[in-house]
N, C-alpha and C positions, 0 to 999 in steps of 0.2 A: 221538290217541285221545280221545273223546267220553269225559265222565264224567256222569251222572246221579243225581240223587239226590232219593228217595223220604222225606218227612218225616212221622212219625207220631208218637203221643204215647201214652204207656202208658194199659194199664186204668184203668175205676174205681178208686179209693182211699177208705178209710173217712172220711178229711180233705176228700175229695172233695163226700162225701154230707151232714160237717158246716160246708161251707163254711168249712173252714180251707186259711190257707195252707200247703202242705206245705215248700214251697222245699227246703232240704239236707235238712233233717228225712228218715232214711230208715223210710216207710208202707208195710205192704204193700197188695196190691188184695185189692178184695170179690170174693166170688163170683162177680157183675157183671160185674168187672174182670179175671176169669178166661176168663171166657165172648167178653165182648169180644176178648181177644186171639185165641183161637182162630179167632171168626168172621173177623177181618180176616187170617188166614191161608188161610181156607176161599177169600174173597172174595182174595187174591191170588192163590193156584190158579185160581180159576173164569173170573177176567178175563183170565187169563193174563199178569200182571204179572213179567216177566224182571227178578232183582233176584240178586246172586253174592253180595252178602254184608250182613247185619244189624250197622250200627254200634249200640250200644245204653250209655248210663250205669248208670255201676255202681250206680247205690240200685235196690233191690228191687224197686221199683213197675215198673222202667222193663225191669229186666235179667228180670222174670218174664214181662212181655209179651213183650220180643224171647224167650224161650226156648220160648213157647206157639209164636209163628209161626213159630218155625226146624223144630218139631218135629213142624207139619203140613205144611209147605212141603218141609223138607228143603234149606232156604237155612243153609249156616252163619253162625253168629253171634258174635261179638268185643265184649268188654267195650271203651270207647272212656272214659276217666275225660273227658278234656274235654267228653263230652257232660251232665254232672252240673250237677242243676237251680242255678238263680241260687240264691246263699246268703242270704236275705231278712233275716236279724240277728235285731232283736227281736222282728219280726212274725212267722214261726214259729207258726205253730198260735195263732195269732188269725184274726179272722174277715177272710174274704176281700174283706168288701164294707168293713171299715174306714172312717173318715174321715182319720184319720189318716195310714194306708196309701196312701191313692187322694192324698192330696197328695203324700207325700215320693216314690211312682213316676213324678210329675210331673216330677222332678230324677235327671235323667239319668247324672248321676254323683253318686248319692246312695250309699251302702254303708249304710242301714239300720242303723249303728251296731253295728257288727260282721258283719255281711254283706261282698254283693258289689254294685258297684254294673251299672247295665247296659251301660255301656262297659264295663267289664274284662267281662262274660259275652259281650258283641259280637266282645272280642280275640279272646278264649277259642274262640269258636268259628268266627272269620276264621282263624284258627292252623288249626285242624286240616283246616275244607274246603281251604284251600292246600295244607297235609301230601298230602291225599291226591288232590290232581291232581298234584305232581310224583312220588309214591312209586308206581315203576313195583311195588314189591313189594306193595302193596296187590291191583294185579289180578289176581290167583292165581288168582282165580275168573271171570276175564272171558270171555265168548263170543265167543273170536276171531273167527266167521264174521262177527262183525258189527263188532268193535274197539272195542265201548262197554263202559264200563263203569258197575255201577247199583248203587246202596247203599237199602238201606231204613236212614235214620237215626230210630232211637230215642231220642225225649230224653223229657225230664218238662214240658217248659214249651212254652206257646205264643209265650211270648215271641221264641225263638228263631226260630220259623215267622213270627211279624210280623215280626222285623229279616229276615230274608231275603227276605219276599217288598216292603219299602217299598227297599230298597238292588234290586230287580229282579235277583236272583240267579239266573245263566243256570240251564236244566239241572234244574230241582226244581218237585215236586208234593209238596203235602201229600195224605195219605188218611187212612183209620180215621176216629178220632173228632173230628178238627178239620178234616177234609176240606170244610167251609162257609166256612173263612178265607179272604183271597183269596191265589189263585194265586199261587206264586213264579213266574210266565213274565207274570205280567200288565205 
């Protein structure tokens, strides 16, 4: 059985708009970040994007967007905790463009001094994409006519969408807001 999966990233956030980092921190979305989600459910209707279930991380930002586009689509949706953004430490609602910041992301097994660093968020989320190609209970919602199965994963970070598409992670498109990143099929 085929398994596919759709990567998108939540609405606007007000952290968003002030170039902070959100990382755990849980933001909710702007107005913006309301709207966007909906369009990108409008725009999964209209392309006709076959998707049976919305993984989505439990901070707000992330679990508001999957809940706009389950509720125009009519895809059900599953809170997924390992999809919860990198835990950044001290950086946290500092600004995003840092000096400081943009060195220690350099160090790949850095944990930001009480965070996480980007190996254990790599495990983190090598764990669950395997969880769910062997968990046949997962397909509940699969279109047997065809025997694939297709997730729209909901996270907060892009970082996530960069480790899978440079590891060439079969089976995944990013859409919505960071749909310019390169393809996970490249």
């Amino acid at each position: 059985m085929a398994k596919y999966f759709y990567f998108t990233r939540h609405g606007q956030t007000v952290w968003n708009v002030e170039n902070k980092i959100c990382g755990a921190t849980d933001i909710a979305l702007t107005d913006l970040g309301h709207q966007q989600a909906a369009e990108l459910g409008e725009r999964i209707l209209k392309e006709g994007i076959k998707i049976d279930e919305i993984l989505y991380s439990p901070l707000m930002r992330a679990a508001d967007t999957a809940k706009h586009i389950s509720e125009v689509t009519g895809i059900p949706a599953r809170e997924e905790l390992r999809l919860k953004e990198q835990n950044f430490g001290k950086y946290e609602s500092t600004p995003r463009n840092g000096e400081e910041f943009k060195r220690a992301k350099q160090d790949f097994v850095c944990r930001y001094e009480g965070g996480e660093s980007m190996l254990q968020l790599c495990q983190r989320i090598c764990n669950l994409l395997d969880d769910i190609k062997k968990d046949v209970s997962v397909t509940t919602y699969t279109d047997t006519s065809t025997s694939n199965s297709k997730w729209l994963v909901m996270n907060c970070t892009v970082h996530i969408q960069i480790y899978l598409s440079s590891i060439k992670f079969p089976g995944g498109k990013v859409i919505g807001r960071d749909a310019d990143l390169p393809s996970v099929n490249s």
